[in-house]
Structure formats: structure tokens, C-alpha cells
N, C-alpha and C positions, 0 to 999 in steps of 0.2 A: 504494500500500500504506500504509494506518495501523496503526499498532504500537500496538496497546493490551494495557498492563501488566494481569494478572488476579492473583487470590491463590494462595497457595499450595495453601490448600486445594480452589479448582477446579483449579489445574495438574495435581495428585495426582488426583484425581478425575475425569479425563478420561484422565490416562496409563494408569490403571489397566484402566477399562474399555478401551479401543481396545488397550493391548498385547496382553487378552486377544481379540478379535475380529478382528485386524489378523494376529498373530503366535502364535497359543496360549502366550502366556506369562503365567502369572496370580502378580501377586503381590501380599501379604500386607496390601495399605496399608491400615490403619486411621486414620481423624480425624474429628474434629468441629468444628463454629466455634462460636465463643461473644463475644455482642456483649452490650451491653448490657440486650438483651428475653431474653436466655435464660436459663429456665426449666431450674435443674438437675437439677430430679426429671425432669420432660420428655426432659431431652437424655440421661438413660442411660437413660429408654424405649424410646428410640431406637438408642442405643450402648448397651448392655448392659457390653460391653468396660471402659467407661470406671472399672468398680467391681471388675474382676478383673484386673489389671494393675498396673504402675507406668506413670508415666505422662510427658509432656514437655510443658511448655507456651510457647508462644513470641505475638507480636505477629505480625498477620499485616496487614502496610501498608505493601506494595511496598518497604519498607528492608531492606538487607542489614545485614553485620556485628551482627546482635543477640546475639550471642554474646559477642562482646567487650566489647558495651556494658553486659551485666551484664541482657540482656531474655531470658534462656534460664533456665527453671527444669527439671532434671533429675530423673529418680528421684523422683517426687511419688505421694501416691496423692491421690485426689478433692479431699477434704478440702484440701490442700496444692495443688491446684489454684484451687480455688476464691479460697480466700485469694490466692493471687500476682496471680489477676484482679482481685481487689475492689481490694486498694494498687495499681492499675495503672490499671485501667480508667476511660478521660477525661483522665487526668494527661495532662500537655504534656510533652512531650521533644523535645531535640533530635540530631536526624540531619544529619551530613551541612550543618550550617549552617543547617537546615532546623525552623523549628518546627511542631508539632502534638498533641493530642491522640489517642492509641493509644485507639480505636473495635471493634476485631475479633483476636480471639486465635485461634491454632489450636493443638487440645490430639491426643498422637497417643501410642501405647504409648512405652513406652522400650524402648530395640531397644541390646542390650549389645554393642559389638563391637571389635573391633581391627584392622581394615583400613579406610582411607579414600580413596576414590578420584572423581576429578573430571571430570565431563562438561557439553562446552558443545556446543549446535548451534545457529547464527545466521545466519540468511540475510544474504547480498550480492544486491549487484544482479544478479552471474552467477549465481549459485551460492550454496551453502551450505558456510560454515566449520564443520567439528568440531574441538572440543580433547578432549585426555584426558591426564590423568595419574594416578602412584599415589601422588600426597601429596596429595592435597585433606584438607580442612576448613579450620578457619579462618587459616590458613597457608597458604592457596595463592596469596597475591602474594607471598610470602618464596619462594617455592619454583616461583616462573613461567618458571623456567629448564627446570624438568624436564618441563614441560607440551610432551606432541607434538600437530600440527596436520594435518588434511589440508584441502581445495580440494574440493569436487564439484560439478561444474557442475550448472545449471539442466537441459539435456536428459538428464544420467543420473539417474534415477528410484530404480534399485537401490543399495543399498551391499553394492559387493559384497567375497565374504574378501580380493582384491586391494585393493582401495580400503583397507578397512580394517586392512590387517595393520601400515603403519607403527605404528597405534597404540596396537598389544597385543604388540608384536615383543618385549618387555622384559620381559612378564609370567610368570609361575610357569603354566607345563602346567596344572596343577589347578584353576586360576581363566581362564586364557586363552579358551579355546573361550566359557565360560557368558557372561564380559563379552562378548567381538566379536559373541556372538548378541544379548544386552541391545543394545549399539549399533545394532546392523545394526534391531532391531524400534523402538527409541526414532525410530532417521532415520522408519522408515517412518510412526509415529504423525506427528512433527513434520510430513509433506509431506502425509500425508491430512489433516491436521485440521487445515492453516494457521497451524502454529504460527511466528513469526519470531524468535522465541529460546526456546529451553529446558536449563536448567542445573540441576548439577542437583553441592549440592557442601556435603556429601559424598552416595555412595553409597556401603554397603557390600553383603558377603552376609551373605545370613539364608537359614541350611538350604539351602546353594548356590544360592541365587535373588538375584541382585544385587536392591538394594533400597533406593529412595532414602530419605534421612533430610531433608535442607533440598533445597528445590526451586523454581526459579520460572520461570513462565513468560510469555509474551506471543501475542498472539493478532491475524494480519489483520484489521480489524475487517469490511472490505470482501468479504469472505469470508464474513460475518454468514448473505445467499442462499443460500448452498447448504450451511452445517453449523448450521444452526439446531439440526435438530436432534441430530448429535453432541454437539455443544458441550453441551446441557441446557440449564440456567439457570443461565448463565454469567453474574459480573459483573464490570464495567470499573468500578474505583474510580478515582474522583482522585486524580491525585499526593498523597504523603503532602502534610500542610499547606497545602492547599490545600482550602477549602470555597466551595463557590457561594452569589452572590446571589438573591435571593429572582426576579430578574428570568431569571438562567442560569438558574437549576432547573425556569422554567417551561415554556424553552425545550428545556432537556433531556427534559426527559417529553414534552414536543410531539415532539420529534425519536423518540424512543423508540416513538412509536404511531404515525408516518407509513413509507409509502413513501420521502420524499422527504427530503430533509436539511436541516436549520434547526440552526445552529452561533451561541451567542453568548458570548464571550469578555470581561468588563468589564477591561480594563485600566488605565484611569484614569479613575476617580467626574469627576473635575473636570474632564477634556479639556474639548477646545472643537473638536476636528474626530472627525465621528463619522461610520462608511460601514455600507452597507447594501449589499452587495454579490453581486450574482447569480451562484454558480460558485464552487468551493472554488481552482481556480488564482487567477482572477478576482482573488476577497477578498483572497490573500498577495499580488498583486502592487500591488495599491491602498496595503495595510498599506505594503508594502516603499517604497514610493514616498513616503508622507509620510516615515517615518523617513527615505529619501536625501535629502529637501529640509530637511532638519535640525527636524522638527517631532514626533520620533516621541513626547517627552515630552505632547504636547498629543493623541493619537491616544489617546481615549476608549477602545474597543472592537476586538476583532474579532468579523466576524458574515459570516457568507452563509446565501445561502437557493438551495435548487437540488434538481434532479432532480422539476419541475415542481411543486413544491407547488401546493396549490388555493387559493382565494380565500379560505377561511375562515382557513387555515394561515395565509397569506402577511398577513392582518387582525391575528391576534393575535401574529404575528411582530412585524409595524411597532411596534404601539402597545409590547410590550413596551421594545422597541428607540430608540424614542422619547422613553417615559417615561423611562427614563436619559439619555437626550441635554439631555435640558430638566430636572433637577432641579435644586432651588437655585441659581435664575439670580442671576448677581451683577454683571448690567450690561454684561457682555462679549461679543462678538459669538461666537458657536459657529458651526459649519457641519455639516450631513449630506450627505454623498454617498452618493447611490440609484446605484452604479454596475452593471458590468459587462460581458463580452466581446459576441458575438456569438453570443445562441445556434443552435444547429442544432432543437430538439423545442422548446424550450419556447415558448409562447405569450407574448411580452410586454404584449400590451393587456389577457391575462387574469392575471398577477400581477402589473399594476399596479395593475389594479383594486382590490384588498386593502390594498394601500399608501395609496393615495388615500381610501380609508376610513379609513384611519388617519388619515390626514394631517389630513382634513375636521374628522374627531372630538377631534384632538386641535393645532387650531389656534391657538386661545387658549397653551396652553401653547409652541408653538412660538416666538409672536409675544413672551409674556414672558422667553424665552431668547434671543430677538432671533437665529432660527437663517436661514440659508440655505438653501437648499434646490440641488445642484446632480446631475442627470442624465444619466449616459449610458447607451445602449444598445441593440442589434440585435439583428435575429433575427426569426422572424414575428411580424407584426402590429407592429413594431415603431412604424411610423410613427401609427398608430392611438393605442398606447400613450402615446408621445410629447405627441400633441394634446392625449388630457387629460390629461395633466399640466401643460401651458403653458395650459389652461382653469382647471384647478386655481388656478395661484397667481394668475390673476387671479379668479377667483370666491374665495379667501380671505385675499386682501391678504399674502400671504407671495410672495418671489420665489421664483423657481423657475426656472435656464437650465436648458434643458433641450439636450440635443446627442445627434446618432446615431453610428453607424458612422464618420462622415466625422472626426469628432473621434479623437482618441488618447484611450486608455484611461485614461490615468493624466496628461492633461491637468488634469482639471478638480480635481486634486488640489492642484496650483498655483493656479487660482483659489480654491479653497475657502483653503487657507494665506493668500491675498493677501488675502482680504474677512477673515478673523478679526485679520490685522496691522496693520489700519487703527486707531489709536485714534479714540476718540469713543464 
């Protein structure tokens, strides 16, 4: 399971519809996003709402607490919208220790009320945790005593008024019934549509319809296959402050139009040990392995490539992957390791092919980064694979050990560390 963080504005946007089709509960949400290309005669083309209302505008960039931090503008009409985005919109702030530039705002009615109450649902490995309580807003870690919890396992499917009643047993007859029903259809969206957290804090009612006001949620990514299309056009942003290089983003959009998975992580521009790794277990345990042999500061990259990419893929994989390995050589010996487990489908002699293309094309540059080259791996056609590549470094004067099956995984990650700690 990958947990990938989504905005608020698709969490709301998905709750909405599936409560109503899941649950016949339809309620009131209105929002729109507004990034820096939005066009605001356009956007109440679209939202009509947005000019007969008051209004609320907030940041919408996987950060909590904006409330506190002074990033919540209430009771706005358009106009007063607009402004709070233009002083806002690019500037750098920081969260959480964390700096970046606020990119996407989510603007929504302003909804007047006086009850506020707090809902969490978050997968476990077993099961799914719910919270509830009736202090939520932004006070609900002052007030995390009064928050009740239940347990549901993985095989019950339903939530049912037993399951749930520890966590409405407190509440007022007149609101009781309407929330345990909001809950009981929120679980059911969370298990249909793959959600592995959504909170949602505060909600209140509006016209007796429980009704959320801040919201966030996360999304299986691996789940992608079979709610394409529920989900819509759902997007996974980068953790706040966090922007990619010119080399990730190439690989992200490669990954975004494939079947297959091509993952590339730069963690150190200057490392000197950099892997190439076939299998997302594969890649962590390579990563986990220089860090144990005390080298993780020198550990370039993470990156795999898997779910059988083709030759073309697996081509402008390398070279991307490459060209980071070898830039601005400064004399010092680097290493790449082409690792990997054993696989069971995927063809090895035919995604090394694409590697080896790289390799070819971009030898010169290897040779001035002065890299090594170090291989393991099995699975069909392996021993094929293998050949040419120990063809390879002798047709282009770079070494290249190459090892199968018979080797340990995370062998040649000791050798790669030993050749970069030789001075000369």
C-alpha cells in the first residue's frame, strides 16, 4: 500500500459524489481551486456561487494548522478573495520546519455555525481506526482526551449501529442518529474508494446535514487499476517544499503514461554511489544497505524501474539516471549499481537491453566521472542479460562485475562503497 497525500479540494470532491451514490446522502459542498493560471472571470463561469455568497479562503498544500498560522481568511466576498490570493500567492512560508512557496488555494462558501465536531478514519495493517469527538476545530490536541476511538477489522466490511454507538453514546438525541449515519456512509466511501486516511476536522450541520468545513485526505495509490475512474482527475502533489528536478519530473511523467513503474528520487546532487534498481522492495533494501555500511551520506539517488517496463522506457530511464550520476565530475571515483532480486515475469536480457543503450551512448561521460559499473540479477533470461553486459564493459572500456542469483543482493553494495574509498 502507498499512501499518497491528495488536496483538499479533490478529498471534498470525491466525498461528495460517492456519499451521494454509495449512501443517498447528498451534501451541500461547494469549492473551487485557484493556482496561479486562474482566470477569475472564468472560474465564476464556472462557480456562479462564488459572487452570491461570502466566502472562505485557505492554502490548499497538504499542511495542517493554517488556521493558526494566520493562512484562513473568513467572511470574504470575491473581491477580498482575490486580494488575500495575490499577497499570498508564491510567497514562501514556513510549516512545520518546513519551507515552500503556497502554489494552490481552495476558496468555499462561508458556512456560519456553532457546533464543531471531529472525524478521523485511518487504516492499520488489521483494520481500520475511527476517532470522533464533539470538540474538534482547531483545539482538538488541547482537547484529545475527549476524542472516543473504535478498532474495525479488515474482514468486517459494514459499520455497523453496534460498532458505532461507543462513538455517538454522548451525543444530544437530535444530532445522534444524523452523525452515526454520516459515519457509518463516510467508512463506506473510505473502503470503496481506497481511501487510507480521511479526517475531517471540523465538521458541523448545515440544515441537519452534517457537513464538512476542513478536510483531508489520502489515497492507495496502488489502487490507481480499479478507481480510475471514481477517483476522476485526481492529483498527488509533492510534499509541501519539496519541488523536483528537471531529471524527476521527467521520470514522473514517464511513470504517469506507463503501465509499468519508473520511480527516481535525487537525494544527493554530489553522491558518489548511485543504484539502479529492478523492484520497489529490491530498491529500499539496496538504499537501506549503503546507509547500514555507514555511506548513506554518499547515496546519490533512489530509483527502480519494475512491472516490466519496455526497452524504450527502461532507455530513457538509464540515460536520465545517468546523467545525474556523472555530473560535474570532480576526480573522485563514483559507483552505479544496476541491481536487483530475482524476478519471476520480467524478462532480464530484454531490460537490459535499454540500459546498455544507455550505457553505450553515454560512455564518455561515465568514463569522465570515472564510475563503476556493478550488477546483479535473476530471473529469465537472466544469464543472457548478464553476457552482454560483461560484453559491454569490454566493448566500452568501463568495468563492469557483473554477478547472478549466486551472489547476495546487497553484496555488491560493499564492493561499490570499497572501489569509491580507494583514494587516487
Amino acid at each position: 500500500m502507498a499512501r499518497k497525500k491528495i488536496r483538499e479540494y479533490d478529498s471534498k470532491r470525491i466525498l461528495k459524489e460517492h456519499l451521494k451514490k454509495l449512501a443517498g446522502i447528498e451534501i451541500g459542498i461547494k469549492s473551487a481551486q485557484v493556482t496561479e493560471e486562474t482566470d477569475f472571470n472564468k472560474l465564476v463561469e464556472q462557480e456562479p456561487w462564488l459572487t452570491s455568497t461570502r466566502l472562505v479562503v485557505k492554502p490548499d498544500m497538504l499542511f495542517g494548522k493554517r488556521g493558526k498560522s494566520g493562512l484562513v481568511a473568513l467572511n470574504l466576498d470575491l473581491a477580498g478573495v482575490e486580494s488575500f490570493v495575490k499577497e499570498r500567492l508564491g510567497k514562501e512560508v514556513e510549516m512545520s520546519g518546513t519551507k515552500g512557496p503556497i502554489t494552490t488555494f481552495i476558496v468555499e462558501p462561508f458556512v456560519p455555525h456553532k457546533d464543531e465536531y471531529y472525524l478521523s478514519i485511518v487504516s492499520d495493517r488489521l483494520g481500520v481506526d475511527i476517532s470522533f469527538s464533539e470538540c474538534g476545530g482547531i483545539d482538538i490536541e488541547e482537547n484529545w482526551d475527549k476524542v472516543k476511538s473504535i478498532f474495525v477489522p479488515t474482514e468486517q466490511t459494514t459499520l455497523t449501529n453496534e460498532l458505532c454507538a461507543p462513538l455517538v453514546a454522548t451525543l444530544p438525541l437530535e444530532v445522534r442518529t444524523k452523525i452515526e449515519q454520516f459515519i457509518q456512509a463516510v467508512f463506506t466511501v473510505f473502503c470503496d474508494l481506497d481511501f487510507t486516511l480521511l479526517e475531517m476536522n471540523p465538521f458541523t450541520i448545515v440544515d441537519g446535514t452534517p457537513y464538512p468545513l476542513d478536510m483531508r485526505g489520502e489515497l492507495d495509490d496502488t489502487a490507481l487499476f480499479k478507481n480510475f475512474q471514481k477517483w476522476g482527475n485526481v492529483e498527488f502533489p509533492l510534499p509541501f517544499g519539496r519541488t523536483m528536478s528537471p531529471a524527476e519530473e521527467k521520470i514522473h511523467r514517464m511513470d504517469e503514461k506507463t503501465g509499468a513503474s519508473l520511480k527516481l528520487t535525487i537525494l544527493n546532487p554530489k553522491g558518489r554511489i548511485w543504484t539502479m534498481v529492478a523492484g520497489g522492495g529490491a530498491s529500499v533494501i539496496y538504499s537501506d544497505t549503503v546507509g547500514d555500511l555507514g555511506f548513506a551520506n554518499e547515496l546519490g539517488n533512489y530509483a527502480e524501474y519494475s512491472g516490466a517496463p519496455n526497452e524504450e522506457e527502461t532507455l530513457h530511464f538509464a540515460r536520465a539516471l545517468i546523467d545525474c550520476c556523472t555530473a560535474n565530475p570532480d576526480g573522485r571515483r563514483r559507483a552505479l549499481v544496476v541491481g536487483g532480486g530475482i524476478a519471476n515475469f520480467t524478462d532480464v536480457a530484454a531490460t537490459f537491453s535499454g540500459i546498455i543503450r544507455a550505457f553505450r551512448e553515454k560512455q564518455s561521460q561515465l568514463k569522465a566521472a570515472r564510475v563503476q559499473i556493478y550488477v546483479r540479477r535473476g530471473g529469465p533470461n537472466y544469464q543472457r542479460g548478464l553476457a552482454k553486459m560483461r560484453e559491454l564493459g569490454t566493448e566500452i572500456g568501463i568495468p563492469i562485475e557483473v554477478y547472478g542469483p549466486e551472489a547476495s543482493m546487497t553484496g555488491i553494495c560493499k564492493s561499490a562503497i570499497d572501489y569509491i574509498s580507494i583514494a587516487a
